[in-house]
LOZA-543555 format. One line per 5 residues: number of its first residue (from 1); their letters; for each residue z, x, y of N, C-alpha, C. Coordinates in Angstrom, 3 decimals, decimal comma. Layout:
<recs>
NUM	A	Z/X/Y/Z/X/Y/Z/X/Y | ...
</recs>
This chain:
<recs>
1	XXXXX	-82,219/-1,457/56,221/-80,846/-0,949/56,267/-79,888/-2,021/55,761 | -78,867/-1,930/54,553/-77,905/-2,589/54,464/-76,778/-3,161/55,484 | -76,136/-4,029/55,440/-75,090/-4,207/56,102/-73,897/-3,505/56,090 | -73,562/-3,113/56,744/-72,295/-2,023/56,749/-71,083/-2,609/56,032 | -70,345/-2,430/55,448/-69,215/-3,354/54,781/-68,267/-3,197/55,822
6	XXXXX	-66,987/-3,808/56,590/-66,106/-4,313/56,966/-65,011/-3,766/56,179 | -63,865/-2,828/56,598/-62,494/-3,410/55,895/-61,761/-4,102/55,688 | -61,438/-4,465/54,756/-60,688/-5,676/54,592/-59,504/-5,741/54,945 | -58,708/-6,446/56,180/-57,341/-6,390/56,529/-56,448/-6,693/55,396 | -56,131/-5,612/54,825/-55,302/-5,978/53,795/-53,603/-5,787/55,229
11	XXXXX	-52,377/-6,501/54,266/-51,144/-5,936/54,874/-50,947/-5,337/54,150 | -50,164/-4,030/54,755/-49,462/-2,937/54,069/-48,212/-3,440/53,035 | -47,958/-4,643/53,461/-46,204/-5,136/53,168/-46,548/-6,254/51,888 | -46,433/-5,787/50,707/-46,294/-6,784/50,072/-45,830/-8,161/49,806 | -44,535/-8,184/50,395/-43,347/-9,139/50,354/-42,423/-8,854/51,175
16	XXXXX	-41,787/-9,583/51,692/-40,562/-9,383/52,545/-39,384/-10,296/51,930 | -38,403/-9,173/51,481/-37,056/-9,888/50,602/-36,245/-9,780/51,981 | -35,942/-10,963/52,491/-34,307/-10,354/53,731/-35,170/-9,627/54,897 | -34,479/-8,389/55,269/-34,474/-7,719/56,026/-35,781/-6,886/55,610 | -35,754/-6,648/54,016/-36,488/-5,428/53,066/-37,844/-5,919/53,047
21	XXXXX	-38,068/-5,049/53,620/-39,944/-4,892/53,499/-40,694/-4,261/52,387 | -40,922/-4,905/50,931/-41,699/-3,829/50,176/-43,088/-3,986/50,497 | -43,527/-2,280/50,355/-45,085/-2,327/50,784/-45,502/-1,799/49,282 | -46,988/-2,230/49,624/-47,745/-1,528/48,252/-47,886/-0,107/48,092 | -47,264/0,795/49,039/-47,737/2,112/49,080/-46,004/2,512/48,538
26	XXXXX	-45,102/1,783/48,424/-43,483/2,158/47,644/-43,578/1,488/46,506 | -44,578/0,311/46,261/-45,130/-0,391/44,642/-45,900/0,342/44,036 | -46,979/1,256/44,090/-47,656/2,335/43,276/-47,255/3,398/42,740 | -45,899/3,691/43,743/-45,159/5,212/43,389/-44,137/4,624/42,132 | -43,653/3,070/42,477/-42,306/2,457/41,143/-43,412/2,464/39,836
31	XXXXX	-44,814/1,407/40,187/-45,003/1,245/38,774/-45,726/2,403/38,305 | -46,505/3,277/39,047/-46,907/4,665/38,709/-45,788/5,322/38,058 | -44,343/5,896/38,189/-43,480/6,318/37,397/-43,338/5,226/36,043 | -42,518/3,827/36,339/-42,393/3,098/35,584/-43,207/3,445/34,020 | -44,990/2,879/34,438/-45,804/2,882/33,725/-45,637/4,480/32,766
36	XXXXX	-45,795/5,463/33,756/-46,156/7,205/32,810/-44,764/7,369/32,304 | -43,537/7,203/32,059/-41,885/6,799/31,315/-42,638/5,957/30,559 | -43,256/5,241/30,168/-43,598/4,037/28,885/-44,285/4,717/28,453 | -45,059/5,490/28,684/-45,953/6,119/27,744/-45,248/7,884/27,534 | -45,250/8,114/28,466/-43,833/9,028/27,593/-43,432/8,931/26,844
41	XXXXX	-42,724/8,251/26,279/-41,692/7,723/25,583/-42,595/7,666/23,887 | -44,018/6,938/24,148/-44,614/7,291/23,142/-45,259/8,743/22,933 | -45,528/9,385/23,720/-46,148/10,538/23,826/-44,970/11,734/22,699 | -43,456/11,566/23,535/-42,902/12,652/23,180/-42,552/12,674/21,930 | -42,916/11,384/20,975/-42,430/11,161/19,279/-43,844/11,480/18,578
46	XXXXX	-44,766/11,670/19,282/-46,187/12,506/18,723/-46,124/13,636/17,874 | -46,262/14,279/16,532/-45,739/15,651/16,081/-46,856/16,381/16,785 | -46,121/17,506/17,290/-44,851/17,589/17,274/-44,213/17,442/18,038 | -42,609/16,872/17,253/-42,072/15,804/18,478/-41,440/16,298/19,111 | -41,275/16,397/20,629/-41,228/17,792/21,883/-39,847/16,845/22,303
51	XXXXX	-39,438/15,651/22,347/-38,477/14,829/22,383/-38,152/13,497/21,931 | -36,932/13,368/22,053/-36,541/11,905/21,667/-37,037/10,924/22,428 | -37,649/9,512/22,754/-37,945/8,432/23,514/-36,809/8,489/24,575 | -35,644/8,248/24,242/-34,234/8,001/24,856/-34,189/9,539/25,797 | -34,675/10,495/25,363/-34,513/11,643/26,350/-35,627/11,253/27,792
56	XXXXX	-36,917/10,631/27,278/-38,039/10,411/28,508/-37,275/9,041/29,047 | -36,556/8,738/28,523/-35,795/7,437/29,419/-34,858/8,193/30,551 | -34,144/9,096/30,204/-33,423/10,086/31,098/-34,345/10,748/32,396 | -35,592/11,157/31,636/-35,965/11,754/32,372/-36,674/11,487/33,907 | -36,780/9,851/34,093/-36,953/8,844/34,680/-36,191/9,351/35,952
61	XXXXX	-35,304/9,614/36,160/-34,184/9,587/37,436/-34,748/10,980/37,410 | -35,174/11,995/36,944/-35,150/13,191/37,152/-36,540/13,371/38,241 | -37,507/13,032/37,312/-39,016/12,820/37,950/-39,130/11,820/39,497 | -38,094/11,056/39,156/-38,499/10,109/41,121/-37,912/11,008/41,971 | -36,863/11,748/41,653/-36,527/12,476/42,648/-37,326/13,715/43,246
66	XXXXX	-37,956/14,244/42,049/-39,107/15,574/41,827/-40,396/15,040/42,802 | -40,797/13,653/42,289/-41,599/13,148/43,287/-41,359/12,921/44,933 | -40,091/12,068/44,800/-39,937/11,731/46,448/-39,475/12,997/47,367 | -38,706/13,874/47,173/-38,047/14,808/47,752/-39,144/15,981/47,518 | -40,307/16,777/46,819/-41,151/17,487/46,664/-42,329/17,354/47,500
71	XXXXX	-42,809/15,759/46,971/-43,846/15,252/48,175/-43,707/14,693/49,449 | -42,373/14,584/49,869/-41,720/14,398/51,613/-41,748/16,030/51,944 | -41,167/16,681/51,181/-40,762/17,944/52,100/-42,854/18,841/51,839 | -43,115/18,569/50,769/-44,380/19,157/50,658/-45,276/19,093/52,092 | -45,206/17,347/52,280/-46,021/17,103/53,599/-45,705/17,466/54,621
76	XXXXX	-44,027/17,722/54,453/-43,638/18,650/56,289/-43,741/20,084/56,380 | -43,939/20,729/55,129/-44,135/22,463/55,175/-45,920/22,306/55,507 | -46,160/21,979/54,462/-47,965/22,098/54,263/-48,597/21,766/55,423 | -48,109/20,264/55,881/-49,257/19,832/56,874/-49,167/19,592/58,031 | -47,432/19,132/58,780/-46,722/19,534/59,874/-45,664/20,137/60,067
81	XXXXX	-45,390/21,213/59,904/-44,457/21,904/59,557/-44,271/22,145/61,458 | -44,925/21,838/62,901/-44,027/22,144/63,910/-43,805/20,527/64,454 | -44,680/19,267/63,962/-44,372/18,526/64,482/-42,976/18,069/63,955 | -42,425/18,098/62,585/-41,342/17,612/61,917/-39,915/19,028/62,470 | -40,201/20,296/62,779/-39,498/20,818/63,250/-38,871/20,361/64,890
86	XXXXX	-39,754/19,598/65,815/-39,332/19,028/66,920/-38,709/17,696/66,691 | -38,921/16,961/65,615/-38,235/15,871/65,487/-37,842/15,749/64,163 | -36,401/16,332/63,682/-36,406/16,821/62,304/-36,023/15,281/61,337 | -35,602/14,520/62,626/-34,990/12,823/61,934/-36,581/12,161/61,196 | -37,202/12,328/61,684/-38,654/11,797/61,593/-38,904/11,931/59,917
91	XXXXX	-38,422/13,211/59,431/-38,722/13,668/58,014/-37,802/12,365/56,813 | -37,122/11,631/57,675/-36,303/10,454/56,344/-37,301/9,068/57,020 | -38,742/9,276/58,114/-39,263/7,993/57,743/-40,360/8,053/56,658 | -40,316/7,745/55,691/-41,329/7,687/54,676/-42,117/6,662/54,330 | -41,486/5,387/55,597/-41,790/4,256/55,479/-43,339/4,178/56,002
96	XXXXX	-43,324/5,686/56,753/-44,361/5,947/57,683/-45,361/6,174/56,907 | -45,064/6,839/55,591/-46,361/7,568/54,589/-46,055/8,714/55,119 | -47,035/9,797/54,363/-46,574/11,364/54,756/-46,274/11,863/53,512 | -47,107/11,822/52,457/-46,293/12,226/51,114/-47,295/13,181/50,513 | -47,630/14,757/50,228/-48,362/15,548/49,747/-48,264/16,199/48,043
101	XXXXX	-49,301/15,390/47,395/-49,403/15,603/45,854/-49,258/16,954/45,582 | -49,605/17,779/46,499/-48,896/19,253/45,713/-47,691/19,458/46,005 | -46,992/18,790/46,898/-45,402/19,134/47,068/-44,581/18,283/45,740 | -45,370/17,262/45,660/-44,675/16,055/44,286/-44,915/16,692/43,156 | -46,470/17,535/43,112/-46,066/18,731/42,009/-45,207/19,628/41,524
106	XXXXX	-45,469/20,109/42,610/-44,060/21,067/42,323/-42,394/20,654/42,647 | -42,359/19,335/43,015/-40,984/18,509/42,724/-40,817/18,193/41,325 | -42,347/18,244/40,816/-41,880/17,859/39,236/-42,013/18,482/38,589 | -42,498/19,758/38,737/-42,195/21,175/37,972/-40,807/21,513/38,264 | -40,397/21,394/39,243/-39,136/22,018/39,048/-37,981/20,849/37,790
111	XXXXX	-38,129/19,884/38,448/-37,614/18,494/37,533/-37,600/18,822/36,271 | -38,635/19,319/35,904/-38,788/19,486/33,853/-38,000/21,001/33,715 | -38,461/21,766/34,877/-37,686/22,826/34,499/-36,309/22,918/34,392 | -35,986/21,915/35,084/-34,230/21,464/35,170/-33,551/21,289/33,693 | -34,546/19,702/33,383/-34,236/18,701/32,600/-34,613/19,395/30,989
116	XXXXX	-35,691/20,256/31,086/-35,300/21,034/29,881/-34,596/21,876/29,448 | -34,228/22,792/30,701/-33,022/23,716/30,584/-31,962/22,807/29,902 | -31,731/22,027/30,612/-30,521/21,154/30,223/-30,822/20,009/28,743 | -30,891/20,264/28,580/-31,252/19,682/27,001/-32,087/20,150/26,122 | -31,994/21,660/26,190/-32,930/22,948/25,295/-33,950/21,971/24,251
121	XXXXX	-35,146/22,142/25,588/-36,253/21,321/25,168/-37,369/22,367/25,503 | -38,911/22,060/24,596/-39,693/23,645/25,133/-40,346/22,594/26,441 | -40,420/23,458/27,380/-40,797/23,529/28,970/-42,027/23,248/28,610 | -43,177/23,758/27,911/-44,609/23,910/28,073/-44,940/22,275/27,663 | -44,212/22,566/26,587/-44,442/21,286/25,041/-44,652/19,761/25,841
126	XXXXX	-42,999/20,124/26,611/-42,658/18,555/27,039/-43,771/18,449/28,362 | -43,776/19,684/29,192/-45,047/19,595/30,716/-46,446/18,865/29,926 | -46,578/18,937/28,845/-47,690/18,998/28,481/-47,762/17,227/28,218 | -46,698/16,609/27,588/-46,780/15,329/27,422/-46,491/14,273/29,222 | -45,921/14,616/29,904/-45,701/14,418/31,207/-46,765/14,504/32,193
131	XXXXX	-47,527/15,424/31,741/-49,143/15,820/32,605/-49,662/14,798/32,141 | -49,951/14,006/31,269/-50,783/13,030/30,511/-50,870/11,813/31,475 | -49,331/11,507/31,742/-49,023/10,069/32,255/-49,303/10,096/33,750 | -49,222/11,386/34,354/-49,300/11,616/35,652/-50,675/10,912/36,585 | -51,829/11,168/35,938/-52,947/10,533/36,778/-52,846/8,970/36,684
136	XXXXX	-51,810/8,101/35,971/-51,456/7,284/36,190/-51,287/6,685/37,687 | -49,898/7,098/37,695/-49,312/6,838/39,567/-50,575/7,824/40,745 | -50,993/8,635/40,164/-52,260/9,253/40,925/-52,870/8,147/41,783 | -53,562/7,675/40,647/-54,343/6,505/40,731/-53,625/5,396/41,303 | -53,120/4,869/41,526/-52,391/3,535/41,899/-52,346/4,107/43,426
141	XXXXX	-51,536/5,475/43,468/-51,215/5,916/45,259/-52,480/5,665/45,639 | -53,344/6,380/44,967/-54,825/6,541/45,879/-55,378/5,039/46,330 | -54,981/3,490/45,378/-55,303/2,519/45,751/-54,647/2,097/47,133 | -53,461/2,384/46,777/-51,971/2,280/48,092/-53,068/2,916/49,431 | -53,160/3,915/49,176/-54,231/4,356/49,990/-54,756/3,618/51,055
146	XXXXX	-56,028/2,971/49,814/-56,980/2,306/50,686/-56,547/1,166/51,190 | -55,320/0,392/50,608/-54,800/-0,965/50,881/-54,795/-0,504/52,727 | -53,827/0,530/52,488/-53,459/0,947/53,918/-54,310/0,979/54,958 | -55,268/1,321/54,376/-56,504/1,985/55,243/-56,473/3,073/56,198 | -55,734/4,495/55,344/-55,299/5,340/55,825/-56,316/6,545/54,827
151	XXXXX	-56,308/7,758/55,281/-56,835/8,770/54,392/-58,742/8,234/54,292 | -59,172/8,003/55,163/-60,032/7,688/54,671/-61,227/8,569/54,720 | -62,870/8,212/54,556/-63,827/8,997/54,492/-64,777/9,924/55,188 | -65,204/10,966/55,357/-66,214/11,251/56,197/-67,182/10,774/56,758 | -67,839/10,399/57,631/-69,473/9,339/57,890/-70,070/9,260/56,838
156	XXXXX	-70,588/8,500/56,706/-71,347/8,292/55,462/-72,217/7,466/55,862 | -73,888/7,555/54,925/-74,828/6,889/55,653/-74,911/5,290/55,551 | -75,404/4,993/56,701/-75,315/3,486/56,683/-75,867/2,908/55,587 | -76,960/3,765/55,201/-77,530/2,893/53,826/-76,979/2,676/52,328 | -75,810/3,872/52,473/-74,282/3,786/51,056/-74,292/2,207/50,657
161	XXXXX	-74,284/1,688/49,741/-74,188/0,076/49,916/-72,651/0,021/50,061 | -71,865/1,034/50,043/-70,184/0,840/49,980/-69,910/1,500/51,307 | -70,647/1,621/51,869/-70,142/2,676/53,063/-69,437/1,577/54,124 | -68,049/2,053/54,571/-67,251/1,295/55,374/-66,349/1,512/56,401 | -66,483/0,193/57,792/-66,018/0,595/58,730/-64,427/0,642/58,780
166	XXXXX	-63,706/1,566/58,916/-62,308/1,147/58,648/-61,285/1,268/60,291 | -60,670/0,367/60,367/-59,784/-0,087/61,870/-59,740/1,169/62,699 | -59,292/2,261/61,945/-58,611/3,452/62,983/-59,715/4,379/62,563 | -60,816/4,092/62,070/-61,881/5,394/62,093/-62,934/5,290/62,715 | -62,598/4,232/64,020/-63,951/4,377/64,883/-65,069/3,508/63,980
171	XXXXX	-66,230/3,298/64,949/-67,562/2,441/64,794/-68,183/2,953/63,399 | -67,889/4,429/63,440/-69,055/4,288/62,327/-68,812/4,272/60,745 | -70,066/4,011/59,735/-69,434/3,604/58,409/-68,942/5,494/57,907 | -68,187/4,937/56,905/-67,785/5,992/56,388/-67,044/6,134/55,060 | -66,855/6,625/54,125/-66,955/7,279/52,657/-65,386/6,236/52,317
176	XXXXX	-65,593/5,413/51,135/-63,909/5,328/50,943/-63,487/6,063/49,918 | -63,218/6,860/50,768/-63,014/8,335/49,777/-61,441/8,085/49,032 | -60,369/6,982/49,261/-59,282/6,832/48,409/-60,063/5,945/47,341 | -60,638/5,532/46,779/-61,226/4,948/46,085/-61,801/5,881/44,641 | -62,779/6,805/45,830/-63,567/7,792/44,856/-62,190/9,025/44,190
181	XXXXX	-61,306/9,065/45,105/-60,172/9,833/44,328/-59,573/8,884/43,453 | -59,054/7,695/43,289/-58,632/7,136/42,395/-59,233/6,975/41,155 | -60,641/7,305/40,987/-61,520/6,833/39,939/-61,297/8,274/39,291 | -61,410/9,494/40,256/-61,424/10,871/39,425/-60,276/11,645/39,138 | -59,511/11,560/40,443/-58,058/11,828/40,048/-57,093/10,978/39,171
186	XXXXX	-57,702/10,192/39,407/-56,564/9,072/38,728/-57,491/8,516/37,274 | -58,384/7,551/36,958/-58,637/7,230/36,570/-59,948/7,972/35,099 | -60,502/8,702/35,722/-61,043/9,714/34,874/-60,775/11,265/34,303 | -59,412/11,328/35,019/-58,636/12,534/34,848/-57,326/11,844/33,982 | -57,134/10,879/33,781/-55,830/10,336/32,768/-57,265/9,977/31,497
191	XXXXX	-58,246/9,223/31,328/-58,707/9,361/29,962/-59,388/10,642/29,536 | -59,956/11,872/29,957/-59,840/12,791/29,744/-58,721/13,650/28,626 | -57,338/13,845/29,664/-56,441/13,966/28,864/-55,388/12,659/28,119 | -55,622/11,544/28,259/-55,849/10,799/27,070/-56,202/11,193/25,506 | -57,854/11,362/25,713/-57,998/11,574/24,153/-58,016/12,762/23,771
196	XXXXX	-57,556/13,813/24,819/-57,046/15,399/23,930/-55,689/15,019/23,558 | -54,965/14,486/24,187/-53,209/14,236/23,658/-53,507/13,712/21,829 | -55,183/13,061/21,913/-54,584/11,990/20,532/-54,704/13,511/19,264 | -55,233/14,562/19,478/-55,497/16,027/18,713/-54,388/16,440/18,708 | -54,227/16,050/17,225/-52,520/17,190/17,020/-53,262/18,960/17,091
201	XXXXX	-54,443/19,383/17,073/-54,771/20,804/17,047/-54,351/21,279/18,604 | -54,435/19,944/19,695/-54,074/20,154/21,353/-52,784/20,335/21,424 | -52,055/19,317/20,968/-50,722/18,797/21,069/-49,557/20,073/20,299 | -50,080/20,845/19,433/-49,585/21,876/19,013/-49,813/23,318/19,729 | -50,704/23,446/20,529/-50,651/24,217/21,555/-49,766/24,183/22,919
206	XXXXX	-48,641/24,646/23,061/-47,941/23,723/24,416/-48,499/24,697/25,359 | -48,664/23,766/26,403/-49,390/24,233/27,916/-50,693/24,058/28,058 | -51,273/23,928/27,067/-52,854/23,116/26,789/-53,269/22,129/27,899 | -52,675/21,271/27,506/-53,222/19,409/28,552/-52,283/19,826/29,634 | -51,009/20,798/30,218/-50,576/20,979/31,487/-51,882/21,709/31,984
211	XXXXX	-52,460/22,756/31,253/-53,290/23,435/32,069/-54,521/23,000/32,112 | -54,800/21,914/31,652/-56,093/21,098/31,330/-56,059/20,010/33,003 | -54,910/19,225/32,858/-54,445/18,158/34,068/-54,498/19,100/35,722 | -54,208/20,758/35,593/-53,778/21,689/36,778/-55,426/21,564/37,013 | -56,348/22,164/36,007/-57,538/22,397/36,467/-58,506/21,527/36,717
216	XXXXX	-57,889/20,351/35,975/-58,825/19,047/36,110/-58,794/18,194/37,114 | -57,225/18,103/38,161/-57,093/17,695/39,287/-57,709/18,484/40,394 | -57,809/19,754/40,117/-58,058/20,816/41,095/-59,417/20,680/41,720 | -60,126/20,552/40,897/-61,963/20,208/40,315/-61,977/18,967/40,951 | -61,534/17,466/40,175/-61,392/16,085/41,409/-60,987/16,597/43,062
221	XXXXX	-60,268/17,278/43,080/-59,267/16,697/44,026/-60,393/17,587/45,423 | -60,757/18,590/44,950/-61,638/19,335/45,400/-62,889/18,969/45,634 | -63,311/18,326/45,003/-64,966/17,656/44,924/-65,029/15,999/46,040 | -63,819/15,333/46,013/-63,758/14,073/46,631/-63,541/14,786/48,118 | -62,485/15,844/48,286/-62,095/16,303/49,693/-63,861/16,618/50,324
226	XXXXX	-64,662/16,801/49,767/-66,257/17,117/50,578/-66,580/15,504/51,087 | -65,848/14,475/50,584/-65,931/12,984/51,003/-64,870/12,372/52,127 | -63,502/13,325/51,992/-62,653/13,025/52,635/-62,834/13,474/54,350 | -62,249/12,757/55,162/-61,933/13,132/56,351/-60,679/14,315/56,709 | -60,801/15,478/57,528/-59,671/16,711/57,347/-58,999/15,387/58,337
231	XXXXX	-57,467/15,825/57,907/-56,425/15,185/59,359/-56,585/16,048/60,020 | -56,644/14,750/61,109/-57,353/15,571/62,469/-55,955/16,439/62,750 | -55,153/16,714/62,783/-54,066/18,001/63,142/-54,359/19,082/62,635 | -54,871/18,829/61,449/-55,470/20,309/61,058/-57,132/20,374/61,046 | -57,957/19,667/60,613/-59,242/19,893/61,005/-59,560/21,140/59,268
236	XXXXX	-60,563/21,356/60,085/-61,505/22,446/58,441/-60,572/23,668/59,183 | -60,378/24,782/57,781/-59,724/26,088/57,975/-60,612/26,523/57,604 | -60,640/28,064/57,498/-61,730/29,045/56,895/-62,307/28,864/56,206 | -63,654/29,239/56,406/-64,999/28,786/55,472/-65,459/27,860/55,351 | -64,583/26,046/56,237/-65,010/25,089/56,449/-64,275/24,542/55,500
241	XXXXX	-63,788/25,101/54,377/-62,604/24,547/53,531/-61,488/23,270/54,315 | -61,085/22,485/53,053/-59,455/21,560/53,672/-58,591/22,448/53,039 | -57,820/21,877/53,676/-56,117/22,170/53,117/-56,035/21,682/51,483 | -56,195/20,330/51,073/-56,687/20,126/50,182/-56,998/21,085/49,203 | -58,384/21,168/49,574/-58,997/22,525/48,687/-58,127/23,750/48,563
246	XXXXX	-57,931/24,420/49,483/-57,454/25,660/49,427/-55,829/25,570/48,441 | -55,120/24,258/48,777/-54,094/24,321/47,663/-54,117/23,849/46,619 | -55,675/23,828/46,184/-55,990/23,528/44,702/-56,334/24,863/44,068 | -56,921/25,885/44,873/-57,325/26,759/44,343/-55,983/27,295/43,014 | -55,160/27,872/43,547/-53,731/28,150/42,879/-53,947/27,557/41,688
251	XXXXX	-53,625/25,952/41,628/-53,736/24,879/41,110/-55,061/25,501/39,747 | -56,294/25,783/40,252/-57,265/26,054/39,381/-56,729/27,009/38,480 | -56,277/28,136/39,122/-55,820/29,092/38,609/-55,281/29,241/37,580 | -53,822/28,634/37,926/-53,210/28,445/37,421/-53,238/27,550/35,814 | -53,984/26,207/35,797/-54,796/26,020/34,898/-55,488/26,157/33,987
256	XXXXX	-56,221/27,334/34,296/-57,372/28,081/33,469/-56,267/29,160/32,829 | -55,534/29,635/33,137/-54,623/30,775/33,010/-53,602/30,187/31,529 | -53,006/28,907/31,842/-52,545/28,159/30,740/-53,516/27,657/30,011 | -54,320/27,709/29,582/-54,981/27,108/28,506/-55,510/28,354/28,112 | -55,807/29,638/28,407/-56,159/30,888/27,734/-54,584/30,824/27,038
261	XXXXX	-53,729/31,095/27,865/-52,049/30,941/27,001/-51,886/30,516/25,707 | -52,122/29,106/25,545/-51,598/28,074/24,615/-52,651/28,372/23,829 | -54,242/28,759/23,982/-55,138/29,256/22,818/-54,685/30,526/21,746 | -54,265/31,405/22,952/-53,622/32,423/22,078/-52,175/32,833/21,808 | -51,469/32,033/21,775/-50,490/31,713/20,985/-50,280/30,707/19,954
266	XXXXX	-49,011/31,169/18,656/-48,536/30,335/17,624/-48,511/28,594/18,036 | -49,039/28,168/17,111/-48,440/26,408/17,458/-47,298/26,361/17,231 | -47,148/25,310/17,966/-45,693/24,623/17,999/-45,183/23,565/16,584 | -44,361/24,079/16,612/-43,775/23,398/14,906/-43,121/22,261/15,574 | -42,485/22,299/16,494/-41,895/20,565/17,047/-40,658/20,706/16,992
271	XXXXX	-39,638/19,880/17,135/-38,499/19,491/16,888/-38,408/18,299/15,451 | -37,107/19,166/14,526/-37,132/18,270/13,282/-37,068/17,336/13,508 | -37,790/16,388/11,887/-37,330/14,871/12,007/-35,988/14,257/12,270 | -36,452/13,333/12,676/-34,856/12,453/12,465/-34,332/12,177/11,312 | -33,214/12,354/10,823/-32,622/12,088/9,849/-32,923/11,007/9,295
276	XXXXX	-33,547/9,680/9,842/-33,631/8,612/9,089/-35,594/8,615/8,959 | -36,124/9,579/9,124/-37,302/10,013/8,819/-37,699/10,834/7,517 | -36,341/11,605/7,232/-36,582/12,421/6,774/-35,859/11,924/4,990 | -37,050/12,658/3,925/-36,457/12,022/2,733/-35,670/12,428/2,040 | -35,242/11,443/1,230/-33,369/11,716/0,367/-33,611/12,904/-0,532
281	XXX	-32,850/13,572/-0,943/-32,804/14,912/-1,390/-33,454/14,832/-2,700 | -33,798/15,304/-3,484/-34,436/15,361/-4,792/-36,005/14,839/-4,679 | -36,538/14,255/-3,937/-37,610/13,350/-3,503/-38,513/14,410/-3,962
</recs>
């Protein structure tokens, strides 16, 4: 039998400026946006070009808010929706953690739906370059994760050579299942749609790589939860299913549904060049 691995006391708190405590789990969500805005920025001048660089610089303030306010309120409908109703102050500590990737989804669906309305941009085109960068910060939370040593794995056998005891999960070893989500959600679900973005035949389909990223998280996010531990407040629902799972299903759906879409429809011609792209008359 192997030796069981130990968690490693990491601190949650990166640094302490003053009074201000930054932790690594409010550092994954900055450079997770940060980082997917830099590549934005190259993404949306791709033909066809769905926006200006300077517009995904805008869109920066739009998306943290889509994130923080989608995935706070996500985690108090979805997963305690009576404990946060008895103590409704509780819902502005975030310092606590409590943040649910399908509520930050759909904080940032609504976000593009905003931000394109408002600068008559196509919705699918631009979702489609924005889905790309996303398993970015995926990945980084899911590390935030394990720093924490929160979210962690089901038992797992002692003989796992990774299998580990973690502070608040009791004696026995068990799955570090933020790990195995970071590698699939995050890390093998961003090069995936990586090298379909580099296919202008993809990139001219809008809703393609959105519905590629819906079904491809759905599939990770679904396959690691058989590794994950249910929170114990909710435990397995019907059929032995998580919560997790069951709000991926949609998610699948939804997915598969956009990429039949974007197959059978016209490509996208783009937004014209820029004037200083474009050549002098008689040429």
């Amino acid at each position: 039998m192997l030796p069981v691995l130990m968690f490693p006391q990491f601190n949650p708190v990166l640094v302490h400026v003053g009074p201000l405590a930054v932790r690594w789990y409010a550092l994954s969500y900055i450079l997770g946006i940060v980082l997917g805005i830099m590549l934005l920025r190259r993404l949306v001048a791709l033909a066809p070009r769905v926006a200006t660089p300077e517009l995904a610089d805008d869109f920066l303030t739009w998306v943290t808010l889509g994130v923080l306010l989608g995935g706070r309120l996500g985690y108090v409908l979805f997963y305690q929706p009576g404990y946060y109703l008895r103590h409704p102050l509780s819902m502005l500590e975030v310092w606590h953690g409590g943040m649910s990737f399908h509520g930050g989804a759909l904080g940032v669906v609504i976000a593009m739906v905003l931000f394109t309305w408002r600068y008559k941009l196509n919705f699918l085109a631009f979702a489609d370059r924005v889905t790309v960068a996303v398993p970015i910060g995926l990945g980084l939370g899911r590390v935030a994760n394990f720093i924490n040593g929160e979210l962690w794995g089901r038992e797992a056998p002692a003989s796992l050579p990774w299998a580990m005891i973690f502070p608040d999960g009791g004696p026995i070893p068990r799955h570090p299942s933020q790990l195995y989500e970071s590698l699939t959600e995050g890390l093998l679900l961003f090069v995936v749609l990586f090298v379909a973005s580099r296919r202008l035949a993809i990139r001219e389909r809008p809703g393609f790589l959105a519905g590629m990223f819906l079904a491809g998280y759905a599939c990770a996010r679904s396959f690691c939860e058989f590794f994950r531990e249910p929170d114990s407040f909710l435990g397995y629902l019907a059929g032995g299913l998580t919560m997790g799972q069951i709000l991926c299903l949609p998610m699948l759906a939804a997915g598969l549904a956009l990429m039949v879409y974007a197959r059978r429809h016209p490509a996208y011609a783009g937004l014209p060049a820029p004037a200083a792209d474009q050549p002098p008359p008689g040429s």
